[in-house]
SELUMNU-440561 format. One record per residue (C-alpha): z, y, x; residue number from 1. Coordinates in pm, 1 decimal. Example, Ala and Ser with C-alpha at 12.3 -4.5 7.8 and 13.67 -1.06 7.14 Angstrom:
2
+----------+----------+----------+-----+
|        w |        v |        u |  nr |
+----------+----------+----------+-----+
|    780.0 |   -450.0 |   1230.0 |   1 |
|    714.0 |   -106.0 |   1367.0 |   2 |
+----------+----------+----------+-----+
This chain:
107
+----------+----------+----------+-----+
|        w |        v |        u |  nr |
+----------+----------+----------+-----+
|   2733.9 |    188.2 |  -1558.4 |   1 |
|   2688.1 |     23.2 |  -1201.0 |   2 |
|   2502.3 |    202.1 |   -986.8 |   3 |
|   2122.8 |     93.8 |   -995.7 |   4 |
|   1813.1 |     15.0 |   -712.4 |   5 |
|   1486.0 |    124.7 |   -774.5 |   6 |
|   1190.8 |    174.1 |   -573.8 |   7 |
|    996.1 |    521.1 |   -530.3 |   8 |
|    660.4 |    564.7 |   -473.0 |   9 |
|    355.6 |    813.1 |   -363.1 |  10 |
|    193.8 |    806.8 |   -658.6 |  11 |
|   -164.3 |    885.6 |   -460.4 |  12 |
|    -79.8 |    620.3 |   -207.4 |  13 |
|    145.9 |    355.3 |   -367.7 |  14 |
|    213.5 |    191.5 |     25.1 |  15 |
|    463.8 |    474.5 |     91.2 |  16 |
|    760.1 |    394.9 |    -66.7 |  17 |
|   1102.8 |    391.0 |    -16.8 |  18 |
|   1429.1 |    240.0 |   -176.8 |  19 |
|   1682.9 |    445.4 |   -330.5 |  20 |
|   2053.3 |    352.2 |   -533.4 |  21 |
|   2102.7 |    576.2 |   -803.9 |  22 |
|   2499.2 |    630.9 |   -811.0 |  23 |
|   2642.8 |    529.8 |  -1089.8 |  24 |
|   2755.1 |    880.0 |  -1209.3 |  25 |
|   2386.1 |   1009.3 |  -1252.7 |  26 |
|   2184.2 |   1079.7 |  -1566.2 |  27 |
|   1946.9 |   1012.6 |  -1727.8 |  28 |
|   1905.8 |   1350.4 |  -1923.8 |  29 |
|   1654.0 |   1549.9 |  -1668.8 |  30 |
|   1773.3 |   1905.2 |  -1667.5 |  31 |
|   2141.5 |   1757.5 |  -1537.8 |  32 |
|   2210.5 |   1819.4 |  -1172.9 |  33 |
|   2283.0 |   1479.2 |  -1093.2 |  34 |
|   2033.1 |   1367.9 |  -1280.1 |  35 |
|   1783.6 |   1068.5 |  -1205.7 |  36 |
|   1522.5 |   1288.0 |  -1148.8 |  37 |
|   1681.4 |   1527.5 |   -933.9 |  38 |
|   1797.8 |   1244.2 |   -718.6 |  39 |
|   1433.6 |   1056.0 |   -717.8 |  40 |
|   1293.5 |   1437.2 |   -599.9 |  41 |
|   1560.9 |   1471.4 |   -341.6 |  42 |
|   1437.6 |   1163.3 |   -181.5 |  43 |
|   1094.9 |   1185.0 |   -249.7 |  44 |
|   1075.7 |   1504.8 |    -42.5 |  45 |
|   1292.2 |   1378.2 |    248.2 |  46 |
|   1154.5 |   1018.0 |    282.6 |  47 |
|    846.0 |   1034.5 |    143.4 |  48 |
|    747.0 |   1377.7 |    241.2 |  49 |
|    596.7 |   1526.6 |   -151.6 |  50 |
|    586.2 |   1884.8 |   -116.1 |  51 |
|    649.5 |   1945.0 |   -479.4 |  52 |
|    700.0 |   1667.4 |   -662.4 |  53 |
|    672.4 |   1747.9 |  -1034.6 |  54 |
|    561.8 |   1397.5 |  -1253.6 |  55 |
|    704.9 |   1107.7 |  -1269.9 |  56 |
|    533.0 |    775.5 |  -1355.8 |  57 |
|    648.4 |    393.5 |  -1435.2 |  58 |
|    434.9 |    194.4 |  -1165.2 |  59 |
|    417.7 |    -93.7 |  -1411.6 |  60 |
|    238.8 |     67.3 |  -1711.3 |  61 |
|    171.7 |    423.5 |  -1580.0 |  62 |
|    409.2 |    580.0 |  -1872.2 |  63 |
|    510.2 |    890.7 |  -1781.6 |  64 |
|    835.1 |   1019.3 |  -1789.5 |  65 |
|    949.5 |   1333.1 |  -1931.8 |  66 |
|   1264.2 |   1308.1 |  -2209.3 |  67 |
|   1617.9 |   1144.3 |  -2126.1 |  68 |
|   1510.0 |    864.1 |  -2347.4 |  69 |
|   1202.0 |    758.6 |  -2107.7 |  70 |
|   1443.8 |    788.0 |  -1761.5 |  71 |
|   1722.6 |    562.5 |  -2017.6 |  72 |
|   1409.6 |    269.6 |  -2075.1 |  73 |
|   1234.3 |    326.4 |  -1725.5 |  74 |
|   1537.5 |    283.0 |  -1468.2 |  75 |
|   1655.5 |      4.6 |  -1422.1 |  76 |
|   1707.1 |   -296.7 |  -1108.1 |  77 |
|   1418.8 |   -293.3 |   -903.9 |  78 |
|   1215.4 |    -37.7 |  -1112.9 |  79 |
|    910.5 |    118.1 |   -946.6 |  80 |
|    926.0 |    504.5 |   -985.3 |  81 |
|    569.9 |    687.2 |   -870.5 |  82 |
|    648.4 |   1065.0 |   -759.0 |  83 |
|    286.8 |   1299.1 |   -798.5 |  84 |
|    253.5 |   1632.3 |   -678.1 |  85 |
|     80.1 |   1689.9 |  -1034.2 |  86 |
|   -203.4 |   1474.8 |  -1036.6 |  87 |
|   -266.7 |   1213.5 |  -1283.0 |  88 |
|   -115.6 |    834.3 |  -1291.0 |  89 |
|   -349.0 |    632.7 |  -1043.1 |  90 |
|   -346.2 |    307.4 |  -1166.0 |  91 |
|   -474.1 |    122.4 |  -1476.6 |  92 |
|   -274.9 |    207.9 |  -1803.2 |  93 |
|   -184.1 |   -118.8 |  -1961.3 |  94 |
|   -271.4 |    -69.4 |  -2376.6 |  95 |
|   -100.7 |   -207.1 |  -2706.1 |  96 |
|   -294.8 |   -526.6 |  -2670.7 |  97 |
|   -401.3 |   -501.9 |  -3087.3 |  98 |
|   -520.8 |   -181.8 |  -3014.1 |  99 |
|   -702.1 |   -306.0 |  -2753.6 | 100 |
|   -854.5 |   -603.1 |  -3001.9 | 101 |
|   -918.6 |   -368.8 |  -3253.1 | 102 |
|  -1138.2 |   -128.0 |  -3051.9 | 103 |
|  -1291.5 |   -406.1 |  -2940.3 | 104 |
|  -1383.4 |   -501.2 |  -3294.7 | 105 |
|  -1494.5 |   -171.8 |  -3393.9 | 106 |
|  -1178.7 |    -99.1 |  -3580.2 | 107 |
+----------+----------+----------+-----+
């Protein structure tokens, strides 16, 4: 696999951001030490200065990522990672859009 660009982010201020290439010898399985996430909290402390960064969101639908399977879906080219210090996604989370219809009918 190639290595791959993504963005990080602050997730409480999503102006501060910084780019980052993911070698192509990292993984995706978290509790790797060259994995993704390692890398992405490497550079979140140094560039972005998060103290503790400990959550990891998708900046286009707020999904948060915690298995190897969500870092496998979720990085990828010009990917937008948020880093939190803990707190929640800040952002809207975009729905299923039939579940969305169907709470809107009353379903």
């Amino acid at each position: 696999m190639p290595a791959i660009r993504v963005t990080i982010a602050v997730n409480a201020q999503q102006s501060i951001k910084a780019p980052l290439i993911l070698p192509a010898a990292a993984l995706p399985d978290p509790s790797a030490s060259n994995s993704y996430q390692s890398l992405i909290i490497k550079t979140a402390q140094a560039k972005l200065r998060v103290k503790k960064p400990s959550r990891f969101f998708v900046a286009r639908d707020g999904q948060e990522l915690l298995s190897e399977d969500d870092w496998k879906a979720a990085i990828q080219n010009d990917a937008i990672i948020l880093v939190s210090a803990g707190e929640e996604y800040v952002g809207v989370r975009k729905e299923n859009a039939s579940t969305s219809f169907g709470a809107i009918q009353g379903r």
